[in-house]
PDB file of the backbone (N, CA, C, O) and the ligand in Angstrom, with CONECT records:
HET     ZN  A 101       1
ATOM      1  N   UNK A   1     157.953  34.187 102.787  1.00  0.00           N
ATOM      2  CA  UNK A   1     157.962  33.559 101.467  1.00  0.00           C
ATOM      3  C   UNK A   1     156.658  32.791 101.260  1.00  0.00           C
ATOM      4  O   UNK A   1     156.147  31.964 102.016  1.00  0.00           O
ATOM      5  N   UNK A   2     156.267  33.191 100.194  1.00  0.00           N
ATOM      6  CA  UNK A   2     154.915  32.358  99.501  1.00  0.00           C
ATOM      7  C   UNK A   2     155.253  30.937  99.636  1.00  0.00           C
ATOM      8  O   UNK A   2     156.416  30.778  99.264  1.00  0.00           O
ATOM      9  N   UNK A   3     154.705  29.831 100.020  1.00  0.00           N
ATOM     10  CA  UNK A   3     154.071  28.762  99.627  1.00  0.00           C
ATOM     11  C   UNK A   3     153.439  28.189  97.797  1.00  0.00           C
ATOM     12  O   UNK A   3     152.284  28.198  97.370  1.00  0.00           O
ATOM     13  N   UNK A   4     154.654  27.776  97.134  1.00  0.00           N
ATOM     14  CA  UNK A   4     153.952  28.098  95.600  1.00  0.00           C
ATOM     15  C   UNK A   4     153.129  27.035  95.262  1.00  0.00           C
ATOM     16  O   UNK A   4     152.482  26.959  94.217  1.00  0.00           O
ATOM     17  N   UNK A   5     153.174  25.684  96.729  1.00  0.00           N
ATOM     18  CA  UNK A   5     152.407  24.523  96.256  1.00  0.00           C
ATOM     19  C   UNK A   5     150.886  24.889  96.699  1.00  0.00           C
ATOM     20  O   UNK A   5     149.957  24.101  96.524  1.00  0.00           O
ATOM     21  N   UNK A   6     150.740  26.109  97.262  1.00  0.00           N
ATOM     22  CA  UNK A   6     149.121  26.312  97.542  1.00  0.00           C
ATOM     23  C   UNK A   6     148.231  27.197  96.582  1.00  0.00           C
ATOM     24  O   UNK A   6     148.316  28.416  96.432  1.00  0.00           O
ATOM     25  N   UNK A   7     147.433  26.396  96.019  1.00  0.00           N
ATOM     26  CA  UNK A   7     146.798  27.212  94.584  1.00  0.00           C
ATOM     27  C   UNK A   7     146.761  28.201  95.229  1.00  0.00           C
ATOM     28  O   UNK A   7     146.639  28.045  96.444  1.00  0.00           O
ATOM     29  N   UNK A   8     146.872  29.926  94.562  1.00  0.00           N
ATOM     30  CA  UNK A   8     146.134  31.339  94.858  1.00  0.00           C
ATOM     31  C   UNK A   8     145.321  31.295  93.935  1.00  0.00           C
ATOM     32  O   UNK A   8     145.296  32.320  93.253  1.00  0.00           O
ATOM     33  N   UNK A   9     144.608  30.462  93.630  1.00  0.00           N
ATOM     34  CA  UNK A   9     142.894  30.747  92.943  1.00  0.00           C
ATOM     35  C   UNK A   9     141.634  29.714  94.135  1.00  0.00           C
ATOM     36  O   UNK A   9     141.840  28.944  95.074  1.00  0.00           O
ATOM     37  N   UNK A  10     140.598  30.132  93.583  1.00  0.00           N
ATOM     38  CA  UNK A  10     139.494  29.320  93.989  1.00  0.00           C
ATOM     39  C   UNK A  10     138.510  28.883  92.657  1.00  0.00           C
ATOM     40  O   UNK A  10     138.557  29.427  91.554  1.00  0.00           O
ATOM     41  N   UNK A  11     137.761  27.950  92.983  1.00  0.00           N
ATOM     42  CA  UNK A  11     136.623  27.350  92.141  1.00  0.00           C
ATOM     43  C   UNK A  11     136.071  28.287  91.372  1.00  0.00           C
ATOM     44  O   UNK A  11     136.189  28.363  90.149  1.00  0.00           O
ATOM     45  N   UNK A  12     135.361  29.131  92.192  1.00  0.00           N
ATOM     46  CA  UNK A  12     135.110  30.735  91.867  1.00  0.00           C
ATOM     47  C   UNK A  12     135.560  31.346  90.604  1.00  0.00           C
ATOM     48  O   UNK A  12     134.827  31.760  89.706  1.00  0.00           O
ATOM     49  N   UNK A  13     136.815  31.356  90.637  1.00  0.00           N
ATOM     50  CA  UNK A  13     138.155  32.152  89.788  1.00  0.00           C
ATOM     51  C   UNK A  13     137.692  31.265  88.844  1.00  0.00           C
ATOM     52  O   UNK A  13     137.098  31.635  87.831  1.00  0.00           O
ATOM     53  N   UNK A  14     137.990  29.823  89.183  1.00  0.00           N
ATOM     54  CA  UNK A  14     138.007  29.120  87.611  1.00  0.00           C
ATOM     55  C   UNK A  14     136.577  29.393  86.656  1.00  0.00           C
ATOM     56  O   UNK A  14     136.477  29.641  85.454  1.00  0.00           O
ATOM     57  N   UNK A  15     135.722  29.266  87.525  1.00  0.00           N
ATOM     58  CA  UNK A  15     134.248  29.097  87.198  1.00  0.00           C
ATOM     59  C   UNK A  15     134.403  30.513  85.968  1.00  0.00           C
ATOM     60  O   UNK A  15     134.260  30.519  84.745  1.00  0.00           O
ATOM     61  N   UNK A  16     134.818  31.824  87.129  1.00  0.00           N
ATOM     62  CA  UNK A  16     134.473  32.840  86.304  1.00  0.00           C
ATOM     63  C   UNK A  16     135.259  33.609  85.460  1.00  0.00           C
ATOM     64  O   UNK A  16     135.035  34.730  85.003  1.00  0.00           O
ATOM     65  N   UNK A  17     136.103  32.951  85.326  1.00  0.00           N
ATOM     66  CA  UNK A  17     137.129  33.233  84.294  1.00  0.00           C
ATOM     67  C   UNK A  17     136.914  32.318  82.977  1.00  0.00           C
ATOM     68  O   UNK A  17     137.317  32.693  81.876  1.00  0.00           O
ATOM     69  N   UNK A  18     136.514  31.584  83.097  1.00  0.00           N
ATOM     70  CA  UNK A  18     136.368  30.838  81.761  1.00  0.00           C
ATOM     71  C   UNK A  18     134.767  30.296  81.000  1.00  0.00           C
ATOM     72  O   UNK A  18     134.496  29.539  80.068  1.00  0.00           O
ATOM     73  N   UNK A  19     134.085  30.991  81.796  1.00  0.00           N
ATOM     74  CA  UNK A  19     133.074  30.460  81.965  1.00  0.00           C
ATOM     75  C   UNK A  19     131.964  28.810  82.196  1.00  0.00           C
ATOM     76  O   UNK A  19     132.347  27.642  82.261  1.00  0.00           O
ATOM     77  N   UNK A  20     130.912  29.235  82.250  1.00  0.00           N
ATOM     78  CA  UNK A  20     129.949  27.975  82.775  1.00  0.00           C
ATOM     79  C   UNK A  20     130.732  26.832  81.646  1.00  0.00           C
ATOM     80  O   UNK A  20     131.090  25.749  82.107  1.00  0.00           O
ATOM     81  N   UNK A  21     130.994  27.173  80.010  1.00  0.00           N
ATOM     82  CA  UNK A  21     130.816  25.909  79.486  1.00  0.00           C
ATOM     83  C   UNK A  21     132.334  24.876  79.877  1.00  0.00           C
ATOM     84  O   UNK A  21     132.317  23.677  80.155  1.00  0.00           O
ATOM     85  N   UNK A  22     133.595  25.802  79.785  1.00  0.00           N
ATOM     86  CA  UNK A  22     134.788  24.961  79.564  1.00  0.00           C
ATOM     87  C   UNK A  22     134.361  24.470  81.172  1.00  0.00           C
ATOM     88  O   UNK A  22     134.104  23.288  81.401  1.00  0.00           O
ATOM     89  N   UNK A  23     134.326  25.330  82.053  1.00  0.00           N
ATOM     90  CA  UNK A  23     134.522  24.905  83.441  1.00  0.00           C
ATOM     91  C   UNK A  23     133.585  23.563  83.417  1.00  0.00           C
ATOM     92  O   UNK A  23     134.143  22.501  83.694  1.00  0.00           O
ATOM     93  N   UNK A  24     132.446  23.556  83.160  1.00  0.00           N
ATOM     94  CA  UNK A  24     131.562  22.406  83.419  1.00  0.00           C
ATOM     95  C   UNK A  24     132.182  20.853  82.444  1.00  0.00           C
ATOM     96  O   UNK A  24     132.022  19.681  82.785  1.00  0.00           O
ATOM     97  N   UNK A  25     132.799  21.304  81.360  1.00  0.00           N
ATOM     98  CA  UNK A  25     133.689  20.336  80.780  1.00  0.00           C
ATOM     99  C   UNK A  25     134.761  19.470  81.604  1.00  0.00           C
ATOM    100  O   UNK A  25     135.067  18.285  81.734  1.00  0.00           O
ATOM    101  N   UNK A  26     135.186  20.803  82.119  1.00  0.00           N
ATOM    102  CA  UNK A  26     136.562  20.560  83.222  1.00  0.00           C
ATOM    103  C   UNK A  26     136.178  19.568  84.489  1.00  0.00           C
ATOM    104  O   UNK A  26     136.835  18.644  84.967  1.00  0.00           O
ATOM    105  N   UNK A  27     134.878  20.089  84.863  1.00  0.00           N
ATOM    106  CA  UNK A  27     134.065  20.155  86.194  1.00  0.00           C
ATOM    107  C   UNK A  27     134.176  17.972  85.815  1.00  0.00           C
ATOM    108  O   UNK A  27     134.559  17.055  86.542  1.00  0.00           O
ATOM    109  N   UNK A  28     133.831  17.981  84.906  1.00  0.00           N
ATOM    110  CA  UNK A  28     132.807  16.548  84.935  1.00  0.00           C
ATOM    111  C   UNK A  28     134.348  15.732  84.612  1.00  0.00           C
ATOM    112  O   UNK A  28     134.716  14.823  85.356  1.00  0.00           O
ATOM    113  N   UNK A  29     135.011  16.084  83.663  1.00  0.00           N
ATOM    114  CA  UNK A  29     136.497  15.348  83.498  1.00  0.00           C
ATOM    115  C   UNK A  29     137.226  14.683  85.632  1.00  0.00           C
ATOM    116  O   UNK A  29     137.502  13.588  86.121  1.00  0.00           O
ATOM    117  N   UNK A  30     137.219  16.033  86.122  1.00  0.00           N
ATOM    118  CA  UNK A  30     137.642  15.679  87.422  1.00  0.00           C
ATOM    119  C   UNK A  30     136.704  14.444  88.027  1.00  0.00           C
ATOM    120  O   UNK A  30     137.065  13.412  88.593  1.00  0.00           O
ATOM    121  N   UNK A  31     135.342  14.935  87.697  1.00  0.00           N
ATOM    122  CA  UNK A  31     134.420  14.044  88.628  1.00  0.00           C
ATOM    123  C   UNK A  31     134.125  12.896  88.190  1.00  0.00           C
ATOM    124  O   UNK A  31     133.343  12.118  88.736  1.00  0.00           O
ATOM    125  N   UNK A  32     134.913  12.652  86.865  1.00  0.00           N
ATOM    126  CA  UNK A  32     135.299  10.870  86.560  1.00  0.00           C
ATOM    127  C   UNK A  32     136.403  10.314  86.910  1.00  0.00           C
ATOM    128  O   UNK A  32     136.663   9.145  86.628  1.00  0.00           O
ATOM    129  N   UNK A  33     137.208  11.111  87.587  1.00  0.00           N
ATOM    130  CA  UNK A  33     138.389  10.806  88.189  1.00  0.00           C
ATOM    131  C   UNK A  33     139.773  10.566  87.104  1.00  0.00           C
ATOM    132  O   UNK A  33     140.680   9.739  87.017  1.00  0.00           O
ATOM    133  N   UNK A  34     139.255  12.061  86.202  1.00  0.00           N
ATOM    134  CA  UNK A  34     140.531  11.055  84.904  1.00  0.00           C
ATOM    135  C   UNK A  34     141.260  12.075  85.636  1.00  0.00           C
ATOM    136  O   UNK A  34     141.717  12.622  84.633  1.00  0.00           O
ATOM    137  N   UNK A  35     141.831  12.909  86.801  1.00  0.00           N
ATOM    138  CA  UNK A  35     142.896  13.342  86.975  1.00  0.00           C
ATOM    139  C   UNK A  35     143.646  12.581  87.932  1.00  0.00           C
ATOM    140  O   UNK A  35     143.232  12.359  89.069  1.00  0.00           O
ATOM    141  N   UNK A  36     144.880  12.129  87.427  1.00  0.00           N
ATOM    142  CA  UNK A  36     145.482  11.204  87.886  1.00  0.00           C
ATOM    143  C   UNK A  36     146.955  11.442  88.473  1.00  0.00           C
ATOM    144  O   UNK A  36     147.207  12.644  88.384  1.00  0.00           O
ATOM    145  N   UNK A  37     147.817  10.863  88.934  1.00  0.00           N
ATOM    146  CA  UNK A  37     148.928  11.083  89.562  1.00  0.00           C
ATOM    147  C   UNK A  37     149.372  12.446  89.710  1.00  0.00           C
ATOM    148  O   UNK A  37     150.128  12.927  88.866  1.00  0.00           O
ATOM    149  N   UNK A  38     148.942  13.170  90.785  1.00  0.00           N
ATOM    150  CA  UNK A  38     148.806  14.157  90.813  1.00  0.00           C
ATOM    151  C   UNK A  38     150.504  14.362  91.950  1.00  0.00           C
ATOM    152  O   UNK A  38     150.622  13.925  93.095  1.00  0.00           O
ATOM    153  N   UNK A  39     151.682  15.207  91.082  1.00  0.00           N
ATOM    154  CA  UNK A  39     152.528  15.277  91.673  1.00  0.00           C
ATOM    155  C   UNK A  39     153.106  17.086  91.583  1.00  0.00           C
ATOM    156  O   UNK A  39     152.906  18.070  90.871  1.00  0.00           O
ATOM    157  N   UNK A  40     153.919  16.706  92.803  1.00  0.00           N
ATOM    158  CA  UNK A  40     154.697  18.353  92.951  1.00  0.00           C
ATOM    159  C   UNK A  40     155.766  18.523  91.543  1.00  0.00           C
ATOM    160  O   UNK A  40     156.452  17.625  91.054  1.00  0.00           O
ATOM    161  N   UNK A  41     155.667  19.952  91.082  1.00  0.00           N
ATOM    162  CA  UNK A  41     157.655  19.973  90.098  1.00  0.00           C
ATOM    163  C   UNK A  41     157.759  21.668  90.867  1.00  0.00           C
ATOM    164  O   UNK A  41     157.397  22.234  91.899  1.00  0.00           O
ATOM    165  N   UNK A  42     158.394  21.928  89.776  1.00  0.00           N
ATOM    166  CA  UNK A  42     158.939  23.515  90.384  1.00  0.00           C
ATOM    167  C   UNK A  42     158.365  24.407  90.497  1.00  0.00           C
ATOM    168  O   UNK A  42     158.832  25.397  91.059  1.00  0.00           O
ATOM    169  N   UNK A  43     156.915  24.356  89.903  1.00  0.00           N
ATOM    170  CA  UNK A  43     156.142  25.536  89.528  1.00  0.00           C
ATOM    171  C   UNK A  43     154.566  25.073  90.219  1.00  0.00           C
ATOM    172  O   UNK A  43     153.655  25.892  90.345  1.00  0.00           O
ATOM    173  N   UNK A  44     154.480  24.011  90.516  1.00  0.00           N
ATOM    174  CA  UNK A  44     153.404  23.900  91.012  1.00  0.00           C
ATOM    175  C   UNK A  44     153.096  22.391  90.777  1.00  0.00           C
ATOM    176  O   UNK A  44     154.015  21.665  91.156  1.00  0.00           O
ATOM    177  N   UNK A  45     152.038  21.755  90.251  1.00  0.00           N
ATOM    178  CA  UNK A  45     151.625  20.708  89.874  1.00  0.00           C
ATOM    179  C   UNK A  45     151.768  20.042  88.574  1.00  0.00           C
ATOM    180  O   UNK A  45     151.806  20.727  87.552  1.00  0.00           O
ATOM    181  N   UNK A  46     151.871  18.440  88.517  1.00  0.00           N
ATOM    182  CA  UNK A  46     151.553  17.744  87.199  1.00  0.00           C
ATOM    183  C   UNK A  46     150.735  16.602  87.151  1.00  0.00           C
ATOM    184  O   UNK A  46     150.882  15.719  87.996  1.00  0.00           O
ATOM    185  N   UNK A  47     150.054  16.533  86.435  1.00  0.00           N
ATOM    186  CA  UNK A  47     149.406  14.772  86.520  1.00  0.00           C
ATOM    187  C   UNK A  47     149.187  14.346  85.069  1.00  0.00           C
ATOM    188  O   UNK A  47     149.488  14.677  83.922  1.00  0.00           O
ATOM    189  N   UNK A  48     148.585  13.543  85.665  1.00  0.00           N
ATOM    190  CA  UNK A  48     148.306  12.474  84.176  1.00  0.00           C
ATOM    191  C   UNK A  48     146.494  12.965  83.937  1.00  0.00           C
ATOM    192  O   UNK A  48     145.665  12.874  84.843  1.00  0.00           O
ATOM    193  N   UNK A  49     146.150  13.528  82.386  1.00  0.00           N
ATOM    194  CA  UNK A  49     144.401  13.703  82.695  1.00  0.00           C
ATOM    195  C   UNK A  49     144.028  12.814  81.154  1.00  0.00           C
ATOM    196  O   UNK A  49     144.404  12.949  79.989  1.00  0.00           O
ATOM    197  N   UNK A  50     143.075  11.848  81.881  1.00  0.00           N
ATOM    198  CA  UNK A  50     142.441  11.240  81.066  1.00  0.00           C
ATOM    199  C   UNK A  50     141.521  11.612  80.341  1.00  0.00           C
ATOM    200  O   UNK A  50     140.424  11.865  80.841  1.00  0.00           O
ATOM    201  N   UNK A  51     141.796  11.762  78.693  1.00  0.00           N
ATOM    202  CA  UNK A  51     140.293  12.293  77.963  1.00  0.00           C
ATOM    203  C   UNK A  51     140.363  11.956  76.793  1.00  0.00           C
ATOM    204  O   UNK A  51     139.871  10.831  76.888  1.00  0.00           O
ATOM    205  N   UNK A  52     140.641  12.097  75.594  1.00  0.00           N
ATOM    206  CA  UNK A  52     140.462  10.922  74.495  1.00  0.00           C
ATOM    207  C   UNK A  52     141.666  10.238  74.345  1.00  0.00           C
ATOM    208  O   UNK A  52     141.623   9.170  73.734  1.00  0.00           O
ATOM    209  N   UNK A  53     143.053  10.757  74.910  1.00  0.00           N
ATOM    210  CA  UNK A  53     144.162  10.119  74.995  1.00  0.00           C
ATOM    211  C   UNK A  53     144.339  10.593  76.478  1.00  0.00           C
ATOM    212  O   UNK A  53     143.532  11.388  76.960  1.00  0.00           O
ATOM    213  N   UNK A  54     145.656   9.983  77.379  1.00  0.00           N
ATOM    214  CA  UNK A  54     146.348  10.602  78.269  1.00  0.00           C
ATOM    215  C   UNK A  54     146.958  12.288  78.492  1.00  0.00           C
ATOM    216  O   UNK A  54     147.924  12.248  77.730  1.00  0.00           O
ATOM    217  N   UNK A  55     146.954  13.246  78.889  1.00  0.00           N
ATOM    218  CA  UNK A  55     147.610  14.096  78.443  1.00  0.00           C
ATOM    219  C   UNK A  55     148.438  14.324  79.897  1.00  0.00           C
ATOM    220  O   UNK A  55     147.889  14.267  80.998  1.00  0.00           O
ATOM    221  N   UNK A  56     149.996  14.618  79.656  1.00  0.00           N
ATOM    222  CA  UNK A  56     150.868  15.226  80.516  1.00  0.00           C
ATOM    223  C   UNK A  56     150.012  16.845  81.093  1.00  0.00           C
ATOM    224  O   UNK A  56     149.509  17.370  80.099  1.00  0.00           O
ATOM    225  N   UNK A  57     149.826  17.455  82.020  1.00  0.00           N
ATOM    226  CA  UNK A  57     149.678  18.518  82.271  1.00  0.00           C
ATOM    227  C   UNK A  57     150.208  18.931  83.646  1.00  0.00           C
ATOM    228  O   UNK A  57     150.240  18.404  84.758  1.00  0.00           O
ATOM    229  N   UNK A  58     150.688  20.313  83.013  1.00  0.00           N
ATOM    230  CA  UNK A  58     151.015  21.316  84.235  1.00  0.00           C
ATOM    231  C   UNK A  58     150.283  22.672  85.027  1.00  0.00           C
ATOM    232  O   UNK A  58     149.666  23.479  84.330  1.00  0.00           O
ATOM    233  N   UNK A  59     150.343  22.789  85.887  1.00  0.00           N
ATOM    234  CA  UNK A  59     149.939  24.051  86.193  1.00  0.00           C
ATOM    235  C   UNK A  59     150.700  24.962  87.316  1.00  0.00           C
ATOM    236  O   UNK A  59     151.491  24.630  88.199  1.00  0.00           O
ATOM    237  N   UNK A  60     150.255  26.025  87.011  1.00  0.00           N
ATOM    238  CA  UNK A  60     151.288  26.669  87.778  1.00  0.00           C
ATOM    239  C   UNK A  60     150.188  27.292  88.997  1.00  0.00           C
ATOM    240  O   UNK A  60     149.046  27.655  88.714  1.00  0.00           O
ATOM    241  N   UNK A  61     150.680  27.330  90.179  1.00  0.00           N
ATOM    242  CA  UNK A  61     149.791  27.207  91.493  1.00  0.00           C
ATOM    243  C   UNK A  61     149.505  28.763  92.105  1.00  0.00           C
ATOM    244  O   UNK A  61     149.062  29.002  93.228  1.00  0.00           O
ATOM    245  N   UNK A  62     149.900  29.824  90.999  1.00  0.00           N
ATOM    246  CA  UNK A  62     149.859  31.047  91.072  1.00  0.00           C
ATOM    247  C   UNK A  62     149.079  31.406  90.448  1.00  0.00           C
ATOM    248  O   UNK A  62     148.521  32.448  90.794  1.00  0.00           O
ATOM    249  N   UNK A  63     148.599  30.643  89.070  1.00  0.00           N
ATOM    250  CA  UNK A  63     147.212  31.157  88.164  1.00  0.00           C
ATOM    251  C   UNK A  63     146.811  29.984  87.343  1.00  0.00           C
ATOM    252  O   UNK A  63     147.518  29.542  86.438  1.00  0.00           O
ATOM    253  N   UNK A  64     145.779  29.544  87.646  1.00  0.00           N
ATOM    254  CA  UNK A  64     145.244  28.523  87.267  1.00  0.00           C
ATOM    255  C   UNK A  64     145.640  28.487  85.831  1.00  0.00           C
ATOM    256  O   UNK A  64     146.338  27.535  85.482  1.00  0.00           O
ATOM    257  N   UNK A  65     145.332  29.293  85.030  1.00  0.00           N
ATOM    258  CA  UNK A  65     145.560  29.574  83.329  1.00  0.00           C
ATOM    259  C   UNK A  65     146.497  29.623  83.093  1.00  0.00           C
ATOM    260  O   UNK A  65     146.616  29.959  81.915  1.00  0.00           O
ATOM    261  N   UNK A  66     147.846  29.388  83.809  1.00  0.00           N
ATOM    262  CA  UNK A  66     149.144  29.436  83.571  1.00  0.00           C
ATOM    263  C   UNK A  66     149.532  27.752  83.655  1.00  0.00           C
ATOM    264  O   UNK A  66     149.315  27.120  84.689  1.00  0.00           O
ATOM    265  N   UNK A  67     150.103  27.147  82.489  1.00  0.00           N
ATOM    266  CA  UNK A  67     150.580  25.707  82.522  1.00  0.00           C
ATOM    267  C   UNK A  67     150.700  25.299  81.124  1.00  0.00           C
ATOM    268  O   UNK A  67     150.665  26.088  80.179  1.00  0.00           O
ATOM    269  N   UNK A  68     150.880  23.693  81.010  1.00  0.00           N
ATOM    270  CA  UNK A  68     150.880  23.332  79.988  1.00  0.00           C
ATOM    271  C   UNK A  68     150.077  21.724  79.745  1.00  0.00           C
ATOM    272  O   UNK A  68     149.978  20.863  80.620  1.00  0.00           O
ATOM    273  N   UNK A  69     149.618  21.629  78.480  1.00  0.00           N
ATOM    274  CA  UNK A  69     149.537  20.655  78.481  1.00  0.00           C
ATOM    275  C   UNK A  69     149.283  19.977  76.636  1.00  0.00           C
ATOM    276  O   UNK A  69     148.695  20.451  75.664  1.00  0.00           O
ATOM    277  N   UNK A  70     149.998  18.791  76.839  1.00  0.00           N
ATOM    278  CA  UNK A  70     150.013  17.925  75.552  1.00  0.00           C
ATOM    279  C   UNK A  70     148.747  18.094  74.588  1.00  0.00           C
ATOM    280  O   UNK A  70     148.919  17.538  73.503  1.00  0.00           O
ATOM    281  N   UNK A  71     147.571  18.707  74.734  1.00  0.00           N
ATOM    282  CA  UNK A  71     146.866  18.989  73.546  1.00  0.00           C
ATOM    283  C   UNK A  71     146.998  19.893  72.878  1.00  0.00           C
ATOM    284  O   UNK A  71     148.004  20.587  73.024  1.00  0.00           O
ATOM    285  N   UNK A  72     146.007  20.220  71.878  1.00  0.00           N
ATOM    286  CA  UNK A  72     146.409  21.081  70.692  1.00  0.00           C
ATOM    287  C   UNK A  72     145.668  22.343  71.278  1.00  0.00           C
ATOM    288  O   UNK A  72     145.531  23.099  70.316  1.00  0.00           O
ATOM    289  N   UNK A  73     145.184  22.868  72.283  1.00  0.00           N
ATOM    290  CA  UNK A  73     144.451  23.994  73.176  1.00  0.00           C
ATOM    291  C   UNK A  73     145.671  24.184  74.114  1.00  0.00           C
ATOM    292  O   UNK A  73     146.027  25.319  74.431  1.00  0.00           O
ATOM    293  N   UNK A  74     146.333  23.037  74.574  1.00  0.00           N
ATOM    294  CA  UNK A  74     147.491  23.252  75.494  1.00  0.00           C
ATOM    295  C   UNK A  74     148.683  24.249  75.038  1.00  0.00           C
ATOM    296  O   UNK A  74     149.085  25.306  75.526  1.00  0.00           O
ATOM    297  N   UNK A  75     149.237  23.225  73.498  1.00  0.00           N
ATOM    298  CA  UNK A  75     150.019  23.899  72.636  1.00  0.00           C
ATOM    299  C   UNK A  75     150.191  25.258  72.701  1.00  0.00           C
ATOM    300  O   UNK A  75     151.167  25.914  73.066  1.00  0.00           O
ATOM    301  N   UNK A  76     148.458  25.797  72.052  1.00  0.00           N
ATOM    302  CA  UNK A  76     148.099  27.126  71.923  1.00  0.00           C
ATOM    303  C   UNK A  76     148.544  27.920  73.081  1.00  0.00           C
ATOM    304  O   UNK A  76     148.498  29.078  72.666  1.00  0.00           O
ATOM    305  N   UNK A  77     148.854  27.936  74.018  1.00  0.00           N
ATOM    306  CA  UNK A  77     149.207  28.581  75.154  1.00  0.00           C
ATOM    307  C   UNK A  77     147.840  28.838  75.760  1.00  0.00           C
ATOM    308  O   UNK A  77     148.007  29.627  76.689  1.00  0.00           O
ATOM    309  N   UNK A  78     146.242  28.432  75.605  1.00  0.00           N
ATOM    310  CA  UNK A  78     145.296  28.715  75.803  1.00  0.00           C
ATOM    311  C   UNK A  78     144.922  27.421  77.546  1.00  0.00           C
ATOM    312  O   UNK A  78     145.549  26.377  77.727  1.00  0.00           O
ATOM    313  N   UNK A  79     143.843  27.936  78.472  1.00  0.00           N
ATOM    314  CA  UNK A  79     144.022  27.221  79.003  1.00  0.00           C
ATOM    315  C   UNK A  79     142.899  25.623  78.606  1.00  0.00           C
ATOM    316  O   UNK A  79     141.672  25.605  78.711  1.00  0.00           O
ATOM    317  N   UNK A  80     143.507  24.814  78.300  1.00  0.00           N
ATOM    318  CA  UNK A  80     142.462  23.719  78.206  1.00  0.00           C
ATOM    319  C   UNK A  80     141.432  22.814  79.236  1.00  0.00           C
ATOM    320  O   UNK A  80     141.661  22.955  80.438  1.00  0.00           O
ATOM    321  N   UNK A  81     140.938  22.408  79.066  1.00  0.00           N
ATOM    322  CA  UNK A  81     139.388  21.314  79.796  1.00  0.00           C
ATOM    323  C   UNK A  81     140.416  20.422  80.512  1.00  0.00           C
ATOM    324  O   UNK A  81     139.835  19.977  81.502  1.00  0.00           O
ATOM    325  N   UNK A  82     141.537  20.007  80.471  1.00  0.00           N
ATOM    326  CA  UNK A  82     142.826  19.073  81.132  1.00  0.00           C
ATOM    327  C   UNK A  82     143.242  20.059  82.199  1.00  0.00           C
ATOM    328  O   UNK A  82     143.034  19.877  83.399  1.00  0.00           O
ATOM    329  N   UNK A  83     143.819  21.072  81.706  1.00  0.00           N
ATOM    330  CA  UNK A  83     144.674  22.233  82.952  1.00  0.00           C
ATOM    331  C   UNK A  83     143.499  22.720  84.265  1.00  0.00           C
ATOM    332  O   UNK A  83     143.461  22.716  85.495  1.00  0.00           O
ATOM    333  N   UNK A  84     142.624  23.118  83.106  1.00  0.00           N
ATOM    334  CA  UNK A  84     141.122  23.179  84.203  1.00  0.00           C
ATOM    335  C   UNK A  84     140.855  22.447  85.074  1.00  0.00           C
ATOM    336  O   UNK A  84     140.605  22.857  86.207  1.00  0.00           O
ATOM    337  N   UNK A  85     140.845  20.879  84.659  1.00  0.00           N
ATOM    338  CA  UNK A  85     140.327  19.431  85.408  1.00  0.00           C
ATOM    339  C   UNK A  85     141.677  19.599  86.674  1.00  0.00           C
ATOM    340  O   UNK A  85     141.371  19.350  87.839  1.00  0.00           O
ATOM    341  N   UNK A  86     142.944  19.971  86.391  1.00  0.00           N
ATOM    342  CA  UNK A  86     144.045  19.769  87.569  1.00  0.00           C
ATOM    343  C   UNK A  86     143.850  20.588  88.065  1.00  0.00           C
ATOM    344  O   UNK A  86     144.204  20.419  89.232  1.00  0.00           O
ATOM    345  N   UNK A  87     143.125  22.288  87.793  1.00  0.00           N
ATOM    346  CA  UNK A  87     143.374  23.068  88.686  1.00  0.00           C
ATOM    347  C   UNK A  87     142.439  22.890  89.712  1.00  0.00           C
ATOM    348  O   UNK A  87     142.863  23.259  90.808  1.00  0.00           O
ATOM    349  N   UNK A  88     140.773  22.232  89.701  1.00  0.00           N
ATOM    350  CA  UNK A  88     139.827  21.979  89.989  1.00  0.00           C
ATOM    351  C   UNK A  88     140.736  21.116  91.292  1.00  0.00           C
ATOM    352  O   UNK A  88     141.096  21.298  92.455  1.00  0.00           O
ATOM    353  N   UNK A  89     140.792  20.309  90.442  1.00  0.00           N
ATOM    354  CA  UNK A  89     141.668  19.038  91.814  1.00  0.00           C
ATOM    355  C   UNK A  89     142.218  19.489  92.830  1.00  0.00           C
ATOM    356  O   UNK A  89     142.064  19.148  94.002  1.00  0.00           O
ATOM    357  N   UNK A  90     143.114  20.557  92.224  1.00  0.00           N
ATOM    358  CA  UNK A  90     143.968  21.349  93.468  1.00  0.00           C
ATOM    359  C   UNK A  90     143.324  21.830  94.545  1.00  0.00           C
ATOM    360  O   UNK A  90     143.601  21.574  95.716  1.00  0.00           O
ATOM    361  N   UNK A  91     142.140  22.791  94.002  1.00  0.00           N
ATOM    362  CA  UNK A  91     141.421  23.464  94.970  1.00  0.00           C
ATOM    363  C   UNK A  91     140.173  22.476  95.693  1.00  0.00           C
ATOM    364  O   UNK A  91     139.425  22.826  96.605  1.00  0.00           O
ATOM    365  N   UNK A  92     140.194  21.364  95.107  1.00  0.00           N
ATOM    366  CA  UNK A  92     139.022  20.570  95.896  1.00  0.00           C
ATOM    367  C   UNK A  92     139.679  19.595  97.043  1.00  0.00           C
ATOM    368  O   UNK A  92     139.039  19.064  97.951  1.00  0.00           O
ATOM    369  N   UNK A  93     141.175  19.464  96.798  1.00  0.00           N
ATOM    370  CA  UNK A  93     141.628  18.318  97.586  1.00  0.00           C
ATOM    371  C   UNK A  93     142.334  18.952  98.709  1.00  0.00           C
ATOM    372  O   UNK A  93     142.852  18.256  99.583  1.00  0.00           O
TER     373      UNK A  93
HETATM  374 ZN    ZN A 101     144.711  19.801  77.315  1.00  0.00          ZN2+
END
């Protein structure tokens, strides 16, 4: 049985799947430390990401682009600069 709390992506994946600009958005959000309480649920991860408000976000630890989160990019089912910033976390910590 898989392990679902261990991301199956890398930096890599994120980098090149979304390209240089969101990732480097994402990139610098983490490296101010707005990703915050970073906890286990059923599907993978949630935290708190700081950026013009708080946003709830999820991700799912099977595909980085899979999650959710409280903005209006989140909504969209699209992956946002927040889901990015947690998935980053995952694979750096
Ligand atoms: Zn978001």
């Amino acid at each position: 049985m898989n392990n679902i709390f261990i991301p199956q992506f890398t930096i890599t994946d994120i980098q090149l799947g979304v390209g240089d600009h969101e990732f480097n958005k994402a990139l610098t959000l983490f490296n101010k430390g707005a990703v915050n309480e970073i906890k286990k649920d059923f599907l993978g991860f949630n935290a708190i990401v700081s950026g013009t408000h708080e946003y709830h976000v999820n991700v799912d630890c099977s595909s980085y682009d899979r999650g959710n989160c409280d903005c209006y990019i989140g909504q969209k089912d699209e992956p946002c600069k927040h889901m990015l910033a947690l998935a980053i976390a995952l694979v750096y910590k």
